[in-house]
C-alpha positions as CSV (number, residue, x, y, z in Angstrom):
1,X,-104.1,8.8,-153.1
2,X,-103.2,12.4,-153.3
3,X,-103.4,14.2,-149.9
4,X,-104.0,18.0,-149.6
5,X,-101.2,20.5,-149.2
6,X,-101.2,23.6,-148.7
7,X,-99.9,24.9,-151.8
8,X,-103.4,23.9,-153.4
9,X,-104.8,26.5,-151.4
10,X,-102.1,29.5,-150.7
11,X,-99.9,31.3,-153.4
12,X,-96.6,33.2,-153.8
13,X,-98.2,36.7,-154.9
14,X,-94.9,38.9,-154.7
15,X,-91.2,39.3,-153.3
16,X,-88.3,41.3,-152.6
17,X,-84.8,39.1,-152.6
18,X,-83.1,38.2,-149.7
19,X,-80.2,40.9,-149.9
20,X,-78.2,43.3,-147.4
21,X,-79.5,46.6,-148.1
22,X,-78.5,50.4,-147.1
23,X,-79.7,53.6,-147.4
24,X,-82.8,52.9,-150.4
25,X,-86.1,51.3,-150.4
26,X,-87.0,48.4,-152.2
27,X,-90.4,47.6,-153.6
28,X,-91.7,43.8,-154.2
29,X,-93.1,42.8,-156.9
30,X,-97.0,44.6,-157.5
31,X,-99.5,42.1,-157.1
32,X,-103.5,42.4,-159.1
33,X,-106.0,41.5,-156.3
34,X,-108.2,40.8,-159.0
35,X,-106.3,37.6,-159.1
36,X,-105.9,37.2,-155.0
37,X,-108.6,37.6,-152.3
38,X,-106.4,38.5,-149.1
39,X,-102.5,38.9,-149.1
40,X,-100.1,38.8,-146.7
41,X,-96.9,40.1,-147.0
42,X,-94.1,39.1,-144.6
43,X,-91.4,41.3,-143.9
44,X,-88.1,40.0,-142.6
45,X,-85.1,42.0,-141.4
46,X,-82.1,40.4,-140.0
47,X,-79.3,41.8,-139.1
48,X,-78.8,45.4,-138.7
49,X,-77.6,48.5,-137.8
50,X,-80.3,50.6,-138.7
51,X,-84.1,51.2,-138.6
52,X,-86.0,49.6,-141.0
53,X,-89.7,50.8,-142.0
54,X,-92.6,48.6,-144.1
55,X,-95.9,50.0,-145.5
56,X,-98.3,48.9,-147.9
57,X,-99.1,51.2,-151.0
58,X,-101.7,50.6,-153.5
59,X,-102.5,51.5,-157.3
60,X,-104.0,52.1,-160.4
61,X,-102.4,49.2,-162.2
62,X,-100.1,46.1,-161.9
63,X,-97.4,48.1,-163.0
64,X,-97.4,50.5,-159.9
65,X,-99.0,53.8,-161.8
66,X,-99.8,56.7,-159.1
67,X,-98.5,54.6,-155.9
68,X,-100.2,56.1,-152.6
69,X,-100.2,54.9,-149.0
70,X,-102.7,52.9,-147.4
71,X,-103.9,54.4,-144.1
72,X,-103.1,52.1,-141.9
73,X,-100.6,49.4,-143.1
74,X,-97.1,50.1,-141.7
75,X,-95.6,48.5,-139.4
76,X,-93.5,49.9,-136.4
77,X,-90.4,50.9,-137.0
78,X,-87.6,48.1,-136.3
79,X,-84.7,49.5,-134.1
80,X,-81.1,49.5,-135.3
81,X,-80.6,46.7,-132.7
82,X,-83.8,44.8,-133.8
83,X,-82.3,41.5,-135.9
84,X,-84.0,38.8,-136.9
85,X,-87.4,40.3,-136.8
86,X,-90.2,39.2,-139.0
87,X,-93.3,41.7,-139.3
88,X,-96.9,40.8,-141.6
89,X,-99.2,43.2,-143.3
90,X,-102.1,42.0,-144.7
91,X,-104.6,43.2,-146.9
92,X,-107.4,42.7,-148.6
93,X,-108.8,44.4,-152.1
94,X,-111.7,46.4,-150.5
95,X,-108.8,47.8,-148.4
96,X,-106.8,49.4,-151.5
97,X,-107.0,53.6,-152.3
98,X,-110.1,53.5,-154.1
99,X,-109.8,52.7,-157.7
100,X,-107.0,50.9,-156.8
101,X,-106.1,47.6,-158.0
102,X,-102.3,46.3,-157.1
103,X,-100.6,46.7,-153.7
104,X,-96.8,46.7,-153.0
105,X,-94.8,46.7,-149.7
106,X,-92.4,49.5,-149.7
107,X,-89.4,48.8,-147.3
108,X,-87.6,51.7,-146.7
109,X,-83.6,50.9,-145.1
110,X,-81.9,53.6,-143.3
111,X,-78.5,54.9,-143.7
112,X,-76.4,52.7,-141.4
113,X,-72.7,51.6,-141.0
114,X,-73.6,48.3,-142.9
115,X,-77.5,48.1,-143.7
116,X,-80.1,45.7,-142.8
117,X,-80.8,42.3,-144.5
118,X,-84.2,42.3,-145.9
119,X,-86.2,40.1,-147.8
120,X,-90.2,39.9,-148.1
121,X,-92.7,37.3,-149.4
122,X,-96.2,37.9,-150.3
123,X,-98.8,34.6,-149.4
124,X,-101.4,35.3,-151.0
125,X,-105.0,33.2,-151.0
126,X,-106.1,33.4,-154.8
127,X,-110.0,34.0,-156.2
128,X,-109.3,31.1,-157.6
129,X,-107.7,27.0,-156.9
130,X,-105.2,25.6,-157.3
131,X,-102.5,28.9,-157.0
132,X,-100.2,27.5,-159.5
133,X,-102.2,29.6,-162.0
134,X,-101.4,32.8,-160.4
135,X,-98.2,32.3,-158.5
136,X,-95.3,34.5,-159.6
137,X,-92.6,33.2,-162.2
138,X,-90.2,32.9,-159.9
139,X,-91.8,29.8,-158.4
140,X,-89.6,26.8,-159.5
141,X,-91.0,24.1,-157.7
142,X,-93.7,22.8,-155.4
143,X,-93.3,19.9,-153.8
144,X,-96.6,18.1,-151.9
């Protein structure tokens, strides 16, 4: 008999790799909320030497056309001495600009001696079960 997991329920919507970054922002992948009903983005930093910043931007289409802020999804700055902090924005589709469709997280890395390590992952809850329809290609594997 087949027990429930998880995975039936909650997706991979978007991410950002796992690298040491300085000096840029980096953008995850832009997830269509017409195929998600919340998603929650989690934003990892580990160390650094630097300040850190994550915000939320939605926009016209999956491809990230006319990107503008959402009032009210960024995080608090993390401090140059701030490792191995994890932060979570969450959002919704009736939160998006309007017209909006796709959201992003936007971390933006300060210029620092070495950088920050940085890496996000978007969970997302999809309109639809099981997730495996809507995950993102990178997905290799689930395992119940």
């Amino acid at each position: 008999m087949r027990t429930e997991v998880m995975s039936d329920y909650i997706g991979i919507a978007a991410q950002a790799l796992p690298l040491l970054r300085d000096n840029l922002s980096v953008t995850t992948d832009w997830v269509d909320m017409a195929k998600w009903q919340r998603v929650m983005f989690i934003v990892q930093v580990g160390a650094t030497d630097i300040t850190v910043n994550a915000k939320l931007q939605s926009a016209d289409d999956a491809a990230g056309t006319n990107p503008l802020d959402i009032p009210g999804k960024a995080t608090s700055q993390w401090g140059a001495t701030d490792d191995n902090k994890i932060k979570i924005l969450n959002v919704s589709k009736d939160e998006l600009n309007e017209g909006d469709v796709a959201v992003a997280c936007i971390v933006t890395i300060a210029d620092g001696t070495l950088g920050a390590n940085v890496s996000v992952v978007a969970l997302g809850i999809p309109h639809f079960v099981p997730p495996e329809y809507v995950d993102l290609a990178a997905v290799a594997q689930i395992v119940e």
